[in-house]
C-alpha positions in Angstrom: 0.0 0.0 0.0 1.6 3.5 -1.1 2.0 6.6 1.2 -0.5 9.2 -0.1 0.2 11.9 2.2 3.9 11.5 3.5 3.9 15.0 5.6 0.7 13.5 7.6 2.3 10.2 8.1 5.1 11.2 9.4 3.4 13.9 11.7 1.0 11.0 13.3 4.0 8.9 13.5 6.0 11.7 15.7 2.7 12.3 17.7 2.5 7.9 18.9 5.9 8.2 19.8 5.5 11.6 21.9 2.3 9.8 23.8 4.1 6.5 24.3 6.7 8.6 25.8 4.4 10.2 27.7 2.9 6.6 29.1 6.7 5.4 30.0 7.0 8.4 32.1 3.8 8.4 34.1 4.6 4.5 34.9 7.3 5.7 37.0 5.7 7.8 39.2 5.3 6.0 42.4 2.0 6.7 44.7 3.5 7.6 48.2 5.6 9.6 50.9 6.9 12.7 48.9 11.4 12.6 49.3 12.4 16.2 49.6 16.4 15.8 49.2 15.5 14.5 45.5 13.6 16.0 43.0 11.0 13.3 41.3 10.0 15.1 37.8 10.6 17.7 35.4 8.2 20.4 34.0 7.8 20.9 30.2 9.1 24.3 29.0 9.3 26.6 26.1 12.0 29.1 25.0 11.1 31.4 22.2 13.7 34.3 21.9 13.7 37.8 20.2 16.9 39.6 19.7 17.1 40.7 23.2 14.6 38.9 25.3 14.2 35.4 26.0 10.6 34.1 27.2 10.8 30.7 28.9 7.1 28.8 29.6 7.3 26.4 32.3 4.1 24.2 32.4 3.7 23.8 36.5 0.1 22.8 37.1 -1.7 22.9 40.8 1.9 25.0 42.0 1.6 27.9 43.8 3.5 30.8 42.4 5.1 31.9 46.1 6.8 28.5 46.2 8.7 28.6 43.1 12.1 29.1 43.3 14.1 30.6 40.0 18.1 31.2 39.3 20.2 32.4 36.3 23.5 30.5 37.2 26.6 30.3 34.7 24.2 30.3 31.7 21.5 28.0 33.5 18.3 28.5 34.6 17.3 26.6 37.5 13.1 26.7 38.2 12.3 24.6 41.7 9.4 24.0 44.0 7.3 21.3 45.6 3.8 20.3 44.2 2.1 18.7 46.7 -0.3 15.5 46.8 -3.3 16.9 48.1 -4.4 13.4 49.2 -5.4 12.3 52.8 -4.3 8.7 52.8 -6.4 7.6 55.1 -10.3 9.0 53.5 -8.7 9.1 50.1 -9.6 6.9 47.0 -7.7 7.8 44.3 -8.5 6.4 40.9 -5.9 8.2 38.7 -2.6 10.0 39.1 -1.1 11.0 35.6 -0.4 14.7 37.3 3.2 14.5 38.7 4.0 15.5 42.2 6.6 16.1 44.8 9.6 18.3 44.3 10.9 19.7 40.9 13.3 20.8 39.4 14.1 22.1 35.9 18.0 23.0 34.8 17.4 24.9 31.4 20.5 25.5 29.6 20.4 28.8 27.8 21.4 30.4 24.6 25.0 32.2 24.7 24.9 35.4 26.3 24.1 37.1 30.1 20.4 36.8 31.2 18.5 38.9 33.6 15.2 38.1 35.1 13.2 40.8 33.9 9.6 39.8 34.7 7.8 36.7 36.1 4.1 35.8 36.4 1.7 32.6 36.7 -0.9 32.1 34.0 -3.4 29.4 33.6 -1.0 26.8 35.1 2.6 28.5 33.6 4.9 30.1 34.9 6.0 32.8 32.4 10.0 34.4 32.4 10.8 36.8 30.7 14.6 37.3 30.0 16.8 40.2 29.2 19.7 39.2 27.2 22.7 41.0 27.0 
């Protein structure tokens, strides 16, 4: 049987492998006590850069903006925080957990050049940075 549409093929092809990926990496997220010293996953992010700013998306859903913890470091940036499991053992059923929790932490490595935090803010579950680069 011939390929009619190679472009569509190929695009459901990439999108299988992104959602078995995605299956792989809830399996190993483990119901139970949270381990602080250790972070257990990573947000998603986006960078999308001008000529002098660089905007970085963080996907962090259910985490409260106070608790996040962000630092430029030698050309890294470094988002952390704890989401918790709002779960009471004890009077708690749960039927599904494909939401990660626990403590984070995200090392993004950045384009060349010096970065300053210029703005941050929390919108519909992302934490938004914006980036002056120098």
């Amino acid at each position: 049987m011939a390929i009619r549409n190679r472009q569509s093929w190929m695009w459901a092809e990439a999108c299988e492998m992104l959602e078995q990926a995605q299956r792989l990496q809830r399996q190993f997220f483990r119901f139970g006590q949270v381990v602080e010293s250790q972070p257990r996953w990573e947000p998603p992010v986006d960078l999308v850069a001008t000529d002098h700013v660089l905007e970085v998306t963080v996907a962090l859903p259910g985490v409260a903006p106070e608790n996040v913890r962000v630092r430029i470091d030698q050309g890294t940036l470094n988002v952390s925080a704890l989401r918790a499991l709002s779960v009471n053992e004890r009077t708690t059923s749960v039927h599904r957990l494909e939401i990660p929790y626990g403590r984070f932490e995200r090392r993004i490595a950045l384009p060349a050049g010096h970065y300053q935090l210029l703005d941050q803010a929390c919108v519909n579950g992302c934490l938004i940075l914006r980036l002056a680069r120098y």
